[in-house]
N, C-alpha and C positions, 0 to 999 in steps of 0.2 A: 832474593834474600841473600843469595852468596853475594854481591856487588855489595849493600850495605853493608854484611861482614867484614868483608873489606875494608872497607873505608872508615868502618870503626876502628880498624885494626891499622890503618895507616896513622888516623888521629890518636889512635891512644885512647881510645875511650871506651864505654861500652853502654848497650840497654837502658841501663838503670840510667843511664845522662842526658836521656830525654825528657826534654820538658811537655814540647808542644810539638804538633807534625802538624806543616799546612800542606793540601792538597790540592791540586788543579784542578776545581773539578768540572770543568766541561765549559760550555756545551762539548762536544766530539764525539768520536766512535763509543758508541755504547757498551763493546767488550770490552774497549782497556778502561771506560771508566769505572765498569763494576770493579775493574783487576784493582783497578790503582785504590777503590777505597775498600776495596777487603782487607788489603795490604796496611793499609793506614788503620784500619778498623782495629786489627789484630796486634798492630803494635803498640796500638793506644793502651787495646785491652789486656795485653800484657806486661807494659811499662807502668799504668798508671796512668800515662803522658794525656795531654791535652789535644785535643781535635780544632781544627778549624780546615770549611771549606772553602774555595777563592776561584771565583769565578773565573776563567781561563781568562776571560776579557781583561780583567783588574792587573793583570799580570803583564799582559802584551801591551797595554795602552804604557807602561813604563820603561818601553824600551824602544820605543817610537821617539824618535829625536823632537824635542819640544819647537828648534827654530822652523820643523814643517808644518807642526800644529799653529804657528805661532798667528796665522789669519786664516784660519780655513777648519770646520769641521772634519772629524775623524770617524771614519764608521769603522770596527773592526768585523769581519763577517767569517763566522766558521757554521761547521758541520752541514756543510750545504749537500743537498741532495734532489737530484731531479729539477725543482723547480723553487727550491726557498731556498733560506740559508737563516743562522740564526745572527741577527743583527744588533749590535749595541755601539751609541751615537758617543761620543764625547767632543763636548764645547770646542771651539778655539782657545790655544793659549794652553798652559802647561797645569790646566788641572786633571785630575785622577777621576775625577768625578761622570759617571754616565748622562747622558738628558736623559729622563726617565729610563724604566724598566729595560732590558734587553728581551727581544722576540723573534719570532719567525717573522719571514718577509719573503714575498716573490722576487727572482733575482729581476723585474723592472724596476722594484721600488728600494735598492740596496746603494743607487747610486743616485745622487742630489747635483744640482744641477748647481753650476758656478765652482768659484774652489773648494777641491773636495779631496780628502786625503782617504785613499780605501787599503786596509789592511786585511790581505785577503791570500791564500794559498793558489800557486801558478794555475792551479787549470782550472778554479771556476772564474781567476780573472780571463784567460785568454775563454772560456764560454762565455762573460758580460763582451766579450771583445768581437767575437764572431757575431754576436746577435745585435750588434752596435750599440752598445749600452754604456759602454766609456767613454766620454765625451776628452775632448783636449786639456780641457781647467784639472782632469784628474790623474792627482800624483797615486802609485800602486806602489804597495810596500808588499815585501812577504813579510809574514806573523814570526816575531823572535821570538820564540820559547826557551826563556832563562830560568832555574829554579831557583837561582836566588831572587828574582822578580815575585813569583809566590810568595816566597818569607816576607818580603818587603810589604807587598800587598798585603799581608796575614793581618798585619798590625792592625788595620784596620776594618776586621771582620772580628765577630763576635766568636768564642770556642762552640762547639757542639759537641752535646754527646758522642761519644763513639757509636753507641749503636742508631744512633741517628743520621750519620750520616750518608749521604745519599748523592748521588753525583746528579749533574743539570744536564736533561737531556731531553732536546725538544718536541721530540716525535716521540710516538708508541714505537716501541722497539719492533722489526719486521718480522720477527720469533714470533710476537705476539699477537700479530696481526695475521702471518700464517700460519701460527695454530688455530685461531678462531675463525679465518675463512675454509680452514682444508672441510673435502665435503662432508663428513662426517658431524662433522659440528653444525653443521648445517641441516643437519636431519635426509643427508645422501646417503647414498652404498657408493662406494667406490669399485 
């Protein structure tokens, strides 16, 4: 909150001069995405301002230089863990647009065979690398996270409630998973 202060205070502006707040919201780590939309939550709810959320992907696919898109699909791949990653495809050519939904994917099936453009964070490329799952035809980008890419992206997401919002997160959080196995819940003694 002190950095936005800030920054308010460098622009000259304040609170009330919010209109709309877009938010990143995921896939990713599931603490900063709770962080990042309680944040957003709060200042909606006390501006007035508008919500919209923007799928991390919609963000990064616009900073990817289009002359590499320009004959070769794009997979973007975050929040990868153990053995998936969450996968969203976009076309050849300089559209914004996904091929369908984005999902969870086994890191076998994260990389397409022929020219193939993968936007993906250093160490689960260099794990597709060790496990030899990078073929030659594929160009590796790291993921540029710009937030003025968000804004951009915003345009074309619908607003959300503020108490509606909710960040993309492809697993059951591990919190939850090890509260519900620890033995107790299970009808153990520990």
């Amino acid at each position: 909150m002190s950095a936005i202060d800030r920054l308010f205070a460098r622009a000259g502006a304040s609170p009330a001069d919010i209109r709309r707040i877009a938010i990143s919201a995921g896939p990713g780590g599931f603490t900063s995405l709770r962080i990042g939309a309680a944040v957003a939550k709060m200042i909606a709810l006390a501006t007035g301002a508008a919500c919209v959320a923007v799928p991390t992907t919609a963000a990064l696919i616009r900073r990817v230089d289009p002359a590499l898109r320009r004959d070769r699909p794009t997979a973007i791949c975050l929040a990868w863990k153990r053995r998936d990653a969450w996968r969203v495809t976009f076309s050849p050519g300089d559209s914004h647009e996904p091929i369908g939904p984005g999902g969870l994917a086994p890191l076998s099936a994260l990389v397409e065979p022929g020219p193939f453009l993968l936007v993906a964070d250093d160490p689960l490329v260099q794990l597709l690398r060790e496990e030899g799952l990078v073929h030659r035809q594929v160009t590796v980008l790291a993921p540029r996270f710009d937030p003025v890419a968000v804004l951009e992206a915003s345009a074309f997401f619908a607003d959300v409630d503020p108490s509606a919002l909710a960040p993309i997160y492809p697993r059951e959080p591990e919190a939850v998973a090890r509260w519900r196995d620890r033995p107790t819940a299970r009808g153990q003694m520990s």
